[in-house]
N, C-alpha and C positions, 0 to 999 in steps of 0.2 A: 288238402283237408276236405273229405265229406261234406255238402253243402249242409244235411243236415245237423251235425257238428258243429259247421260256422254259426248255422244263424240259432242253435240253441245256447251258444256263447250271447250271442247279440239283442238276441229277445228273454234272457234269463240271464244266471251268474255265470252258469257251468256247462257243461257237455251232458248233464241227465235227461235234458227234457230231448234228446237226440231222438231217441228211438221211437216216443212220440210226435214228432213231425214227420218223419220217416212214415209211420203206423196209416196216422189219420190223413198225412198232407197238410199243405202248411194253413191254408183257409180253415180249416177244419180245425187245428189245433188252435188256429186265433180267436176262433168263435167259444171253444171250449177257456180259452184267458180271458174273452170279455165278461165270461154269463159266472166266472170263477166269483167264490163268496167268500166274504173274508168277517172276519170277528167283528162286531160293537161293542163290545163288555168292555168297560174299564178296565186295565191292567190292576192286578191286587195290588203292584208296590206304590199305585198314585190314588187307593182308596183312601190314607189319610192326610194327602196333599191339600189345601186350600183351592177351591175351584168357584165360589162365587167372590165379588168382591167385598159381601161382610167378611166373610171367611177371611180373605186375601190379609184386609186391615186389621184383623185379628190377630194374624200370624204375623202383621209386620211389628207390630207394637207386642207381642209373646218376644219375640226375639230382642226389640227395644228394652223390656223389660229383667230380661233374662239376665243372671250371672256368668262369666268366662267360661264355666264349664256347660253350663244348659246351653249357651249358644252355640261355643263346639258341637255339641251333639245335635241341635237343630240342622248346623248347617249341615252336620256330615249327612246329616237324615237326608236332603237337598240333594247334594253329590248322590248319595247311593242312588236317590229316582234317577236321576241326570245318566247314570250308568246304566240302569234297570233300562229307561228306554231304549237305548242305543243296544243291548241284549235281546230287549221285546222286538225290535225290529229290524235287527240281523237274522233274528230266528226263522220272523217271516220271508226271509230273499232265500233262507237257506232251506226252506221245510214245505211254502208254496209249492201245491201239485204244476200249478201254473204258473211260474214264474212272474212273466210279464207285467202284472198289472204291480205287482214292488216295486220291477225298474222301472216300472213309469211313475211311482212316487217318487222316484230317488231322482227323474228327470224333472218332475213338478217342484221338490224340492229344491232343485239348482237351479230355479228359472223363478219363484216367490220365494227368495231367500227370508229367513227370519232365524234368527241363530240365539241357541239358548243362554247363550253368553252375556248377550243385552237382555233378552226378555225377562228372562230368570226366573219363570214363574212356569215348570215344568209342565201342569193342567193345559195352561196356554199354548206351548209346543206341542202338547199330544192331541186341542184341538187341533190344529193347522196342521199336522201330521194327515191327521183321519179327513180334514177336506179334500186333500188332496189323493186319498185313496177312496174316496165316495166318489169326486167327479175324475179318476183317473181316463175314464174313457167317456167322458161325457162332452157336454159343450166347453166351448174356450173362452166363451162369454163368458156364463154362468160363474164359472169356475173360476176367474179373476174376478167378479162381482162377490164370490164369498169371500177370496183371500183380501180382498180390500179392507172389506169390513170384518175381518178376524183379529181378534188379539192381539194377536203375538202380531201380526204386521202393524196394527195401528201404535203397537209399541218399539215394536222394531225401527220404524222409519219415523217415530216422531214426532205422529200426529194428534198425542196428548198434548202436544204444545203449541198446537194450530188455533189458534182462535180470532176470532171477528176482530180487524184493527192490528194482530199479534200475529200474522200469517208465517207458516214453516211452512216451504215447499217439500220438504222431503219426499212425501207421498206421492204428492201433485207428479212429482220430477222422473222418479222410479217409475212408476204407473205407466208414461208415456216411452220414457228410454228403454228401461228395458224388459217391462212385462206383457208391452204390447207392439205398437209402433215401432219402435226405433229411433235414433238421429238422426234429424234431416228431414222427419218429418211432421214435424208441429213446431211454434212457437216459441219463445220467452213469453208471453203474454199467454199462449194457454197454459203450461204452467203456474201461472198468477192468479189466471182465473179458476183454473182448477184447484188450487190453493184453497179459495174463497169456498169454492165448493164443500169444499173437507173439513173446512172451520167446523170445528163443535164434533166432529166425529170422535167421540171415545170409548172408554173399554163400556163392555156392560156382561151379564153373568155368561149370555150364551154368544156373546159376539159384539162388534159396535153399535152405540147407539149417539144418537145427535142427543146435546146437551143444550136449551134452551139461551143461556148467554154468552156464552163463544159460538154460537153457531150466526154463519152470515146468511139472511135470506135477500138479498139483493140482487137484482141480476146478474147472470154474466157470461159472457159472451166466448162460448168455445168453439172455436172449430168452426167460428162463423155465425153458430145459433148460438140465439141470446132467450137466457130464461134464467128461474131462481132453480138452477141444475144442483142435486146433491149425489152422492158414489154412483150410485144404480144408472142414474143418465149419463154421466162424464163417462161410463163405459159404453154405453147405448152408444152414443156418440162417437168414441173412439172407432168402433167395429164399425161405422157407417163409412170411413176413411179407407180411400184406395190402396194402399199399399201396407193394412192390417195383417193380413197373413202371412207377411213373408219371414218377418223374425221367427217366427214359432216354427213355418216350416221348417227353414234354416238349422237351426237348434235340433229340432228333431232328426233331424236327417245327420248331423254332427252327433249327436248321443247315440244312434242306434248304428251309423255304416258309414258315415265318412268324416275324418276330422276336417280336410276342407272341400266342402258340399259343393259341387259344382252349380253356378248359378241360373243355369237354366232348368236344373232339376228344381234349384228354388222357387222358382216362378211356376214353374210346371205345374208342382203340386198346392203350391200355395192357392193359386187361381183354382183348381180343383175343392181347396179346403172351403174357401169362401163358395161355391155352389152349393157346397153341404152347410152352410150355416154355421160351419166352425164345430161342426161335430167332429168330435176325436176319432172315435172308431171309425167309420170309413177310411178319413185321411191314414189311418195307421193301415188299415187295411190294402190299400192302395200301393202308399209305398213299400210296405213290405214284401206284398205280393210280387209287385213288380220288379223293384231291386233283385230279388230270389230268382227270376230269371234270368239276372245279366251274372259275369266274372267281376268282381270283385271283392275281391277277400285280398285284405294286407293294407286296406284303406284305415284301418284305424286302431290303434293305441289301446290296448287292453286299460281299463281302470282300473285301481287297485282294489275295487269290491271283486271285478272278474278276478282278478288274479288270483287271491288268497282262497275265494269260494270255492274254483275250479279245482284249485292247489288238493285243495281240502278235499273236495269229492273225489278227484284222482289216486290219493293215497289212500281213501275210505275208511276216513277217520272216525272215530265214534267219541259221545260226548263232549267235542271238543269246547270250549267255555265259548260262546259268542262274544264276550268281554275281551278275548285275546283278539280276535278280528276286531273289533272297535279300535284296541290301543294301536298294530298294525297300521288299520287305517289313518288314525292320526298321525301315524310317523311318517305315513306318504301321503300329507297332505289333502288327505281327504275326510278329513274330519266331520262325522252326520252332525247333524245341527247346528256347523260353526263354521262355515264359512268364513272364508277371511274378508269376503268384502261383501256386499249386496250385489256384486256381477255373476259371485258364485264360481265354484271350480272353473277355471281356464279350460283344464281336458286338453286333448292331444298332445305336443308335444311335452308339455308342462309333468305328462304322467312320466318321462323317462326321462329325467336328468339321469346324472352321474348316481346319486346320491340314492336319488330312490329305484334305479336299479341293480345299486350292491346292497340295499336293505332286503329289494326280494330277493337276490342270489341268495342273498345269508340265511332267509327264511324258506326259501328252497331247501338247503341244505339240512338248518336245523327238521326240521318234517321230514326229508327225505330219511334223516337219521333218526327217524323213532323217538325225536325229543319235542318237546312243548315247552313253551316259557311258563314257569310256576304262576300260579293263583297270586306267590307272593308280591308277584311285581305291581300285579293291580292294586296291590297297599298305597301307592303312591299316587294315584288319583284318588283316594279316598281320606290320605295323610295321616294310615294309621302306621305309617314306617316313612323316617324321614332318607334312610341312605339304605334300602333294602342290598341283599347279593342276591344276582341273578342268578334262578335256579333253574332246572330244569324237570318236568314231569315228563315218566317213559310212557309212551303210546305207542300202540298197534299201527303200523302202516303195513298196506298192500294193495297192487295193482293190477285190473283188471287185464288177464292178455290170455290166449289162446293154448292153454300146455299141449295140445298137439300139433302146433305150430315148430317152425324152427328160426334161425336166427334171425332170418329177413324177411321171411314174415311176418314175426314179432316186429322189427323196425318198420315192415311198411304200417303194422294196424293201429301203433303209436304216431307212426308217422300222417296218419289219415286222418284219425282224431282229435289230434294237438298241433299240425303245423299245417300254416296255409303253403308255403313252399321250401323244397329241399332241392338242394345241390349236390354235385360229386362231392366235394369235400365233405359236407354233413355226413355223406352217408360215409362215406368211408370212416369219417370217427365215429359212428355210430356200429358199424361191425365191427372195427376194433374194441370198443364195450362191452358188447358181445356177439362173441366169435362164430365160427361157423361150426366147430364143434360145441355149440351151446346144447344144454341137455333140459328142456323148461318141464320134466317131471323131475327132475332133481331135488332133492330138499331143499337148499339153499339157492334155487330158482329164481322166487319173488326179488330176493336182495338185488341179485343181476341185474333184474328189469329195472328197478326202483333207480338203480345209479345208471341205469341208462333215461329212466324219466327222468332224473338230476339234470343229467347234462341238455338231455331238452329243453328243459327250462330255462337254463339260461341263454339259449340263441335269442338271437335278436328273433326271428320270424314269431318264435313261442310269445312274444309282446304284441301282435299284431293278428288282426281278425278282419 
C-alpha cells in the first residue's frame, strides 16, 4: 500500500485525502487540518429541542402532562434528533475537506465518554460534541477542564447526586482512571477527596455550575496539597503528576497506528507531550511525522467508521443516507454516542470477531451489488414499523481504475491503494478475477473490477492499515 494511502486511511475515514498528502507532504497537509473551520450554528433539527434548564423542566412536565398519543409523538420527536445527530455527524467525517480534526472528535469521544442513552437530553450531547471539536487540537488541560464541567458528563457520571455529607465518586473516579492518570497512580483517598471537591457541581444553562448547599468548601487534601480545591484545580493538580501523559499518549498512538503501542514509543512521546504543556497539535505532529517515516502498515484493525466510509468512497456512491452508516455502525458495535461502558470502544481486536466480519462481508457484497438497505429499515429506530421487510434501494456503483491499463496493472493500482500486503496466492486469485485477456474499455468493465474489489475486501489484510 502507498504510504500516502495508508496514512489517509489513518488521519481521515478513506483513501480521498491520498492525493493531498501526496500534493502538499504530510506537515503541510497537517497544518492545512489544524487551521480547517468547521460550523457553530445549531443544527435546524435541535432548534426546537429544550436547551436551557427552564426549557428542560418545561418539557419534562409537557410530557408529564401529555396524553398516550402526544407523548408518542414527543418522544418520537427525541429519537428523530437522536438520529438527526448521528447523520449531522457522519456527514461531517464524510464531506470534511480535512478529515482529521472529526477523527479526532471521534478519538475525544471514546476517551470522555457520555452517551445519550443516560443523558437524554440531545442539546447536552451536541454540547459535549462541539467541546470536543473546539479543543480538538488544543490543550489536554483545558479541554478535560471543560468536559468536567459539561453537562452531559456531570449527568453522565453522576455527579447531580454528589453532594456535601451524600459524596458519589463517579466523577472523582473516572476523572483519575481513565481521563487522565491512569491505575496505579493515585489514591482511594484522592478519589474521596476529589469527591468533596465535586460536591455541589451541577447542570446550569451553558455548562456546570456549583450549587450553594451540596457544595463542600472544606479542605482537602489531593495529591498531597491541601486547599478548598473545586474542578478547575483538581485538574491543575492532576497534570502537576509525573506520569500524566502517558494514558493519552498511549491512546492516541492505539487510535491512529498501533492497536498495541509499543512502550517506549509511550514514554517517548508522552515526555515530549508534557514539554509542550499538553498541547495537542505538536504532540500529533510529532507522532505522525515521525511514524510516516518508519514501515509499519498492518499494525492496526480498520474500525468500522474506516470500513464502511472507505467502502463508500471506493464504490463512489452518491447520496448515500448517512442514517444507513449509523445503523451499520451499531451493528458492529460502534455505536456514536452510546458506548457500552464509560471505558469506551475496546478497538483492535474487538473490531474483528467472527460476527462483525461476516456483517462487513455481507455489506461488501450488498454495495458491491448495486443494492442499499431501504430508508424502510430505519422505521425501526424510530418505531414507525414494528416487523419492517428488508428491502433494498438500486445505487450506482463504480470504481476508480485506469482503462488503459490491463489486468495486472489494474490488480497492482488496487492493490497499492487497499492492501498493506499481497501474496502469491492473493495474486494468483486475483488474476483468476480477472484474466489476462481482460478488455477494461469494455462495457461491462467496471462490473469486473468491482467483483475483483469484492473479493479484496474480504481478505484479512483489507482489515488492517
Amino acid at each position: 500500500m502507498k504510504k500516502s494511502n495508508l496514512w489517509s486511511l489513518r488521519l481521515g475515514f478513506s483513501g480521498k485525502e491520498s492525493d493531498k498528502i501526496e500534493k502538499l507532504g504530510l506537515e503541510k497537509f497537517l497544518k492545512h487540518s489544524y487551521d480547517s473551520k468547521f460550523d457553530k450554528q445549531l443544527p435546524a433539527f435541535l432548534e426546537d429541542d429544550p436547551k436551557t434548564l427552564i426549557e428542560l423542566k418545561e418539557f419534562k412536565q409537557a410530557i408529564k402532562d401529555a396524553d398516550s398519543d402526544a407523548k408518542k409523538k414527543i418522544l418520537k420527536k427525541e429519537i428523530y434528533s437522536a438520529i438527526e445527530l448521528r447523520r449531522w455527524w457522519i456527514n461531517k467525517m464524510r464531506t470534511d475537506e480535512f478529515p482529521l480534526r472529526e477523527n479526532m472528535v471521534v478519538f475525544w469521544h471514546n476517551h470522555f465518554v457520555s452517551t445519550s442513552q443516560k443523558v437524554k437530553v440531545n442539546y447536552w450531547i451536541y454540547q459535549h460534541n462541539m467541546i470536543l471539536r473546539e479543543h480538538a487540537f488544543g490543550n489536554f488541560k483545558e479541554l478535560t477542564k471543560q468536559i468536567v464541567k459539561s453537562n452531559a458528563m456531570l449527568k453522565y457520571l453522576d455527579n447531580v447526586d454528589n453532594k456535601k455529607g451524600k459524596y458519589n465518586e463517579n466523577l472523582s473516579r473516572e476523572l483519575l482512571e481513565l481521563f487522565t492518570i491512569g491505575i496505579g497512580n493515585y489514591s482511594e483517598n484522592d478519589i474521596k477527596e476529589g469527591a468533596k471537591a465535586l460536591a455541589g457541581l451541577n447542570y446550569g444553562d451553558d455548562g456546570g455550575v456549583y450549587r450553594k448547599i451540596p457544595e463542600d468548601n472544606s479542605d482537602k487534601t489531593y495529591f498531597g496539597k491541601t486547599g478548598n480545591w473545586k474542578a478547575d484545580d483538581l485538574v491543575d493538580i492532576i497534570f502537576e503528576q509525573k506520569n500524566i501523559p502517558y494514558l493519552i499518549t498511549r491512546k492516541i498512538l492505539k487510535w491512529f497506528i498501533y492497536d498495541n503501542p509499543p512502550e517506549d514509543l509511550v514514554i517517548y512521546y508522552g515526555d515530549y507531550f508534557r514539554k509542550k504543556n499538553f498541547e495537542i497539535q505538536p504532540l500529533l505532529t510529532k507522532i505522525f511525522t515521525e511514524e510516516y517515516a518508519k514501515e509499519n502498515s498492518g499494525n492496526k484493525i480498520k474500525d468500522p467508521l474506516v470500513y464502511i466510509i472507505q467502502l463508500i468512497d471506493e464504490l463512489e456512491v452518491k447520496d448515500f443516507d448517512d442514517a444507513m452508516i449509523a445503523l451499520f455502525l451499531r451493528q458492529q458495535g460502534m455505536d456514536l454516542y452510546n458506548q457500552v461502558n464509560v471505558k469506551g470502544w475496546d478497538g483492535g481486536n474487538s473490531w474483528l470477531t467472527s460476527q462483525i466480519y461476516l456483517q462487513r462481508n455481507n455489506t461488501s457484497d450488498l454495495l458491491c451489488s448495486g443494492r442499499s438497505i431501504s430508508k424502510k429499515v430505519l422505521n425501526t429506530m424510530t418505531g414507525e414499523e414494528e416487523k419492517p421487510k428488508v428491502e433494498f434501494d438500486k445505487i450506482d456503483v463504480k470504481i476508480d481504475f485506469d482503462s488503459n491499463g490491463n489486468n495486472k496493472t489494474i490488480i497492482a493500482e488496487l492493490s497499492n491503494r487497499l492492501l498493506f500486503d499481497v501474496n502469491d496466492s492473493m495474486q494468483k486469485d486475483m488474476e483468476n478475477l480477472l484474466k489476462y485477456d481482460f478488455d477494461p474499455k469494455e462495457a461491462h468493465a467496471n462490473f469486473a473490477v468491482i467483483r475483483l474489489f469484492n473479493y479484496i475486501t474480504k481478505l484479512p489484510e483489507y482489515q488492517l492499515i
